[in-house]
C-alpha positions as semicolon CSV with decimal commas, in nm:
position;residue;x (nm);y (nm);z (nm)
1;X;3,984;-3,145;3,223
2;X;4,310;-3,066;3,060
3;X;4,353;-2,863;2,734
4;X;4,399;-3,182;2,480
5;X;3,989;-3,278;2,577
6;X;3,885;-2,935;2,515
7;X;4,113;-2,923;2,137
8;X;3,938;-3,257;2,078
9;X;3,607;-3,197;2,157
10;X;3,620;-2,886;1,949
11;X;3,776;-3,104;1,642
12;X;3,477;-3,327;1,656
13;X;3,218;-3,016;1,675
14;X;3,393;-2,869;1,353
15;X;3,423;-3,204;1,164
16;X;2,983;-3,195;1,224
17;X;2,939;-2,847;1,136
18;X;2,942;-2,593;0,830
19;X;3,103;-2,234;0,880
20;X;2,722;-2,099;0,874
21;X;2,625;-2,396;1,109
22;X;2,890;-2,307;1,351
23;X;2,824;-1,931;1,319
24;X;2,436;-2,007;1,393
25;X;2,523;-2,187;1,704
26;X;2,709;-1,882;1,846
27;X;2,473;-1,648;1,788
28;X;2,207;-1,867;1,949
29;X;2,431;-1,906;2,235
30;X;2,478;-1,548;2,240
31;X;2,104;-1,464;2,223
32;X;2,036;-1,703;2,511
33;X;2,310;-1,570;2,750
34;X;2,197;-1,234;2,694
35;X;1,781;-1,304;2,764
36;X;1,919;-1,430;3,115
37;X;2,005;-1,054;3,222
38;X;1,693;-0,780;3,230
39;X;1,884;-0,519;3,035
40;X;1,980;-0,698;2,754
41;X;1,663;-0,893;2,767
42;X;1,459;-0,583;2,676
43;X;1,696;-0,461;2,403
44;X;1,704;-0,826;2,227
45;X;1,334;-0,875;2,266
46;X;1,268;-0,551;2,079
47;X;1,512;-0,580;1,826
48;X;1,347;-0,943;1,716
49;X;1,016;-0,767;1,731
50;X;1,096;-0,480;1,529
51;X;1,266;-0,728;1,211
52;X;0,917;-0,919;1,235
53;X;0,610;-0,641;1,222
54;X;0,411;-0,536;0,922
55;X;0,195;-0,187;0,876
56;X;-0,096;-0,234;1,053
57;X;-0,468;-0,249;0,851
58;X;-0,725;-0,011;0,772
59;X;-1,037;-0,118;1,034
60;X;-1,273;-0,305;0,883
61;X;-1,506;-0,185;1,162
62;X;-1,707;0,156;1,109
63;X;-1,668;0,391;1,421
64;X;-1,731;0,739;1,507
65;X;-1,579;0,938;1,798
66;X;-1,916;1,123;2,015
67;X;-1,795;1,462;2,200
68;X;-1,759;1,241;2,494
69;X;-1,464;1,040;2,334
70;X;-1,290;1,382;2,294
71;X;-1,348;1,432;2,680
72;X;-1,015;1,352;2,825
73;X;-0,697;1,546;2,861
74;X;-0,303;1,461;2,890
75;X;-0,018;1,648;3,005
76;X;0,356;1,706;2,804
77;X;0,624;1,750;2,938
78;X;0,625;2,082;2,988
79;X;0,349;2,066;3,229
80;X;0,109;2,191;2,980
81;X;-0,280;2,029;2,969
82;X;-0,361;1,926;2,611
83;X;-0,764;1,888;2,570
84;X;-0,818;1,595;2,265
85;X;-1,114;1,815;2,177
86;X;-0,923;2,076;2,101
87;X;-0,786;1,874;1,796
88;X;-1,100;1,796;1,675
89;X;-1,052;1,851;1,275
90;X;-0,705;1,687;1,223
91;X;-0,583;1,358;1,162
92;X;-0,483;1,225;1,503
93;X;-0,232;0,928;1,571
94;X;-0,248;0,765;1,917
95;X;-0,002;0,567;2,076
96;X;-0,031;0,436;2,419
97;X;0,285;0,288;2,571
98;X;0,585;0,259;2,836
99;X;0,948;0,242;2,859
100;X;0,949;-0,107;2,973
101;X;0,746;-0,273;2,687
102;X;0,952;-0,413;2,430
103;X;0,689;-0,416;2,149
104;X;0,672;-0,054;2,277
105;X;1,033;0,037;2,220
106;X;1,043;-0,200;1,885
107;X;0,789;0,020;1,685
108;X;0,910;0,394;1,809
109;X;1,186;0,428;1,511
110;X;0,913;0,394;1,253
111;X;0,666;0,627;1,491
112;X;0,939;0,875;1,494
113;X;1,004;0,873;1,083
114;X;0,590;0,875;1,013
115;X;0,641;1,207;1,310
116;X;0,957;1,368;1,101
117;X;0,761;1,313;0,771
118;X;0,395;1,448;0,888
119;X;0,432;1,651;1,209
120;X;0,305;1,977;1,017
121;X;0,002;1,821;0,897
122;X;-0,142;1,587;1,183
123;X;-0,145;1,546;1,525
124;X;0,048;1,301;1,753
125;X;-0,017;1,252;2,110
126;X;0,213;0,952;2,237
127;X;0,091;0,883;2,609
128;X;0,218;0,669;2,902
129;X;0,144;0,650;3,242
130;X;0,490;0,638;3,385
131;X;0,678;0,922;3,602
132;X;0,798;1,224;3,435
133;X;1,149;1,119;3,510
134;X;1,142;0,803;3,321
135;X;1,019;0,947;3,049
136;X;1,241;1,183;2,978
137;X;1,556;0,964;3,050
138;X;1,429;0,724;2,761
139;X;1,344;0,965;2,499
140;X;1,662;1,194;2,552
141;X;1,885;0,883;2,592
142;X;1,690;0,742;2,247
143;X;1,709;1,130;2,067
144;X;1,325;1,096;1,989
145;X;1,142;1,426;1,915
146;X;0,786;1,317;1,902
147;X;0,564;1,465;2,154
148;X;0,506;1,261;2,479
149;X;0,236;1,296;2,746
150;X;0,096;1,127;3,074
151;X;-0,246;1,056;3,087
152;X;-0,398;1,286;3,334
153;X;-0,764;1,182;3,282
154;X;-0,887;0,831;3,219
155;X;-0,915;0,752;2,836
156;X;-1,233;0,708;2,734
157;X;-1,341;0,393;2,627
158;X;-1,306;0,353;2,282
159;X;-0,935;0,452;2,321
160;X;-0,901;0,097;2,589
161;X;-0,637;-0,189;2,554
162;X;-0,600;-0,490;2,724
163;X;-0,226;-0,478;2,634
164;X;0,042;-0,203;2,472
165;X;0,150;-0,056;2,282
166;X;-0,260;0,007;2,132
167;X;-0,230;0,246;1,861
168;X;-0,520;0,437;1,692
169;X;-0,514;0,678;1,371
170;X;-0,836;0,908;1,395
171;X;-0,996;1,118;1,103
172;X;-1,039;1,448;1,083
173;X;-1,435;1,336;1,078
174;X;-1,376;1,150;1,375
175;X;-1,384;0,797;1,200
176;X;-1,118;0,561;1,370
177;X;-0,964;0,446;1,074
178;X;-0,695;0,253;1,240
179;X;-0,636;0,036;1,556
180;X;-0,371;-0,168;1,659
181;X;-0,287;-0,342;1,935
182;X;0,081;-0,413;1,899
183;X;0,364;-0,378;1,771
184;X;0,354;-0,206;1,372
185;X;0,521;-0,077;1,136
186;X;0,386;0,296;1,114
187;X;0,581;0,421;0,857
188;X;0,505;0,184;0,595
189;X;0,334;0,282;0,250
190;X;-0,021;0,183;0,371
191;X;-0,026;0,432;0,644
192;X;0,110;0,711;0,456
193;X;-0,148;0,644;0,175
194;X;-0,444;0,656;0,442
195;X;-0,293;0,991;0,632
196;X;-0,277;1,160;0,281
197;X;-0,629;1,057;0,176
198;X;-0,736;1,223;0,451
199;X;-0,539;1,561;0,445
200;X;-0,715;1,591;0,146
């Protein structure tokens, strides 16, 4: 096919189409070309996701934490143990999740801002299961200071998820006043209202 079909197929496409029209059609072009490649796949998927999630909901569901549900332990990533009973008294946010999740990587930014805003006043324990390593390549390559650990114990079950990210936002009483299972926006005005209620 010679250059004259190509000019005249083009003519026809332009004479159908609006300047938005057309601009849509590239970008939907784009977006499918780059889903067909793993990489890019990941960083598009997360990026859609993280335009498209609200704050999450206080529970409507009453629930306590027993001395057993403080029974597990993870590891950071300085090798040091950290005992959730040990934190019994503070407002705890949980975050299970893993580098290759894209709902995972969509709602870090806003886990990271609710961390830079309350760090002082709460605790965060942000836990995967994946190899040291991998960790530490995704949160130095992303500049993320929250704290990350690997599970080193199995979670008990009140902290279990069929899927991740699974997010939970504990009392100081021990009341599970938040869980999520997905992607959410953890920086919005809902959660900040419910973490200052209770560092009252």
């Amino acid at each position: 096919m010679n250059k004259g079909f190509w000019a005249n197929q083009w003519h026809k496409y332009r004479r159908k189409k609006t300047v938005l029209g057309i601009v849509f059609d590239f970008m939907f072009t784009a977006l499918l070309v780059a889903m067909l490649f793993p990489a890019s796949r990941k960083i598009v998927s997360s990026t859609i996701i993280r335009y498209s999630m609200f704050q999450p909901r206080e529970t409507k569901e009453v629930s306590y934490l027993n001395d057993t549900d403080y029974n597990w332990h993870v590891e950071s990533m300085d090798g040091e143990l950290l005992e959730l009973s040990s934190l019994k008294g503070k407002v705890i946010f949980i975050n299970f999740w893993a580098t290759w999740c894209p709902p995972c990587i969509a709602e870090m930014p806003s886990i990271q801002r609710l961390y830079d805003e309350y760090q002082d006043d709460m605790a965060f324990i942000i836990v995967s299961q994946e190899s040291k390593s991998t960790l530490r390549n995704f949160i130095d390559q992303k500049g993320y200071t929250f704290p990350v650990y690997m599970l080193r114990s199995r979670q008990p079950d009140v902290f279990s998820s069929r899927s991740i990210p699974a997010s939970f936002l504990i009392s100081p009483k021990g009341q599970v006043m938040m869980k999520k299972q997905g992607a959410a926006r953890w920086d919005g005005d809902n959660v900040k209202e419910l973490i200052e209620k209770m560092l009252k």
